[in-house]
C-alpha positions in Angstrom: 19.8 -9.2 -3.5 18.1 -5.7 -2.3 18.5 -5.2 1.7 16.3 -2.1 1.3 13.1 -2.8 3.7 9.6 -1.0 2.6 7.6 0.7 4.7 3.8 1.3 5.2 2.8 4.3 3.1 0.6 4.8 5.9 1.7 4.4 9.2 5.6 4.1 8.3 6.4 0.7 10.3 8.1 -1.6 8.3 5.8 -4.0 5.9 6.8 -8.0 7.0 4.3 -9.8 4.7 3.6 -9.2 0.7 -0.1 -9.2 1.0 -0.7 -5.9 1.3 -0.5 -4.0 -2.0 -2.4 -1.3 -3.7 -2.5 0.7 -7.2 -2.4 4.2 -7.7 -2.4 6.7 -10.1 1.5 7.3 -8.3 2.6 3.6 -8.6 2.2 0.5 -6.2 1.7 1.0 -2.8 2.9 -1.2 0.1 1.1 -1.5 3.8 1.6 -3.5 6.8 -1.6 -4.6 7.3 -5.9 -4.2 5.7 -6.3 -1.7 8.3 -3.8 1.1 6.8 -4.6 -0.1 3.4 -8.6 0.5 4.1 -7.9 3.6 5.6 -5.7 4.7 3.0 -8.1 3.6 -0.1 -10.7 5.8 2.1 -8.2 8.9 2.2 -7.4 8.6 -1.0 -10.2 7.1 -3.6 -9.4 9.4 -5.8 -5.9 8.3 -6.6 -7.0 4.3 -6.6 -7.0 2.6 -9.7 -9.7 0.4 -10.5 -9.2 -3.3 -10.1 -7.9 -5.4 -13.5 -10.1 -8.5 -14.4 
């Protein structure tokens, strides 16, 4: 079992729920809440990857 605890990509506190996940050209991305992942996706729409169906 890992121990290791992820933090938010965007504002670095520590992520306590799973909901919170986006892909990028660099991998999955983690965040502690929609407000850094919004903010984040707006920073950085260039590096999103579009949404499977």
């Amino acid at each position: 079992m890992s121990d290791t605890k992820k933090i938010c990509e965007l504002c670095k506190l520590p992520v306590e729920t799973q909901g919170f996940k986006l892909k990028t050209k660099d991998g999955e991305k983690v965040f502690c809440c929609e407000g850094c992942k919004s903010i984040y996706r707006m920073l950085h729409e260039d590096q999103i990857l579009p949404k499977s169906k």
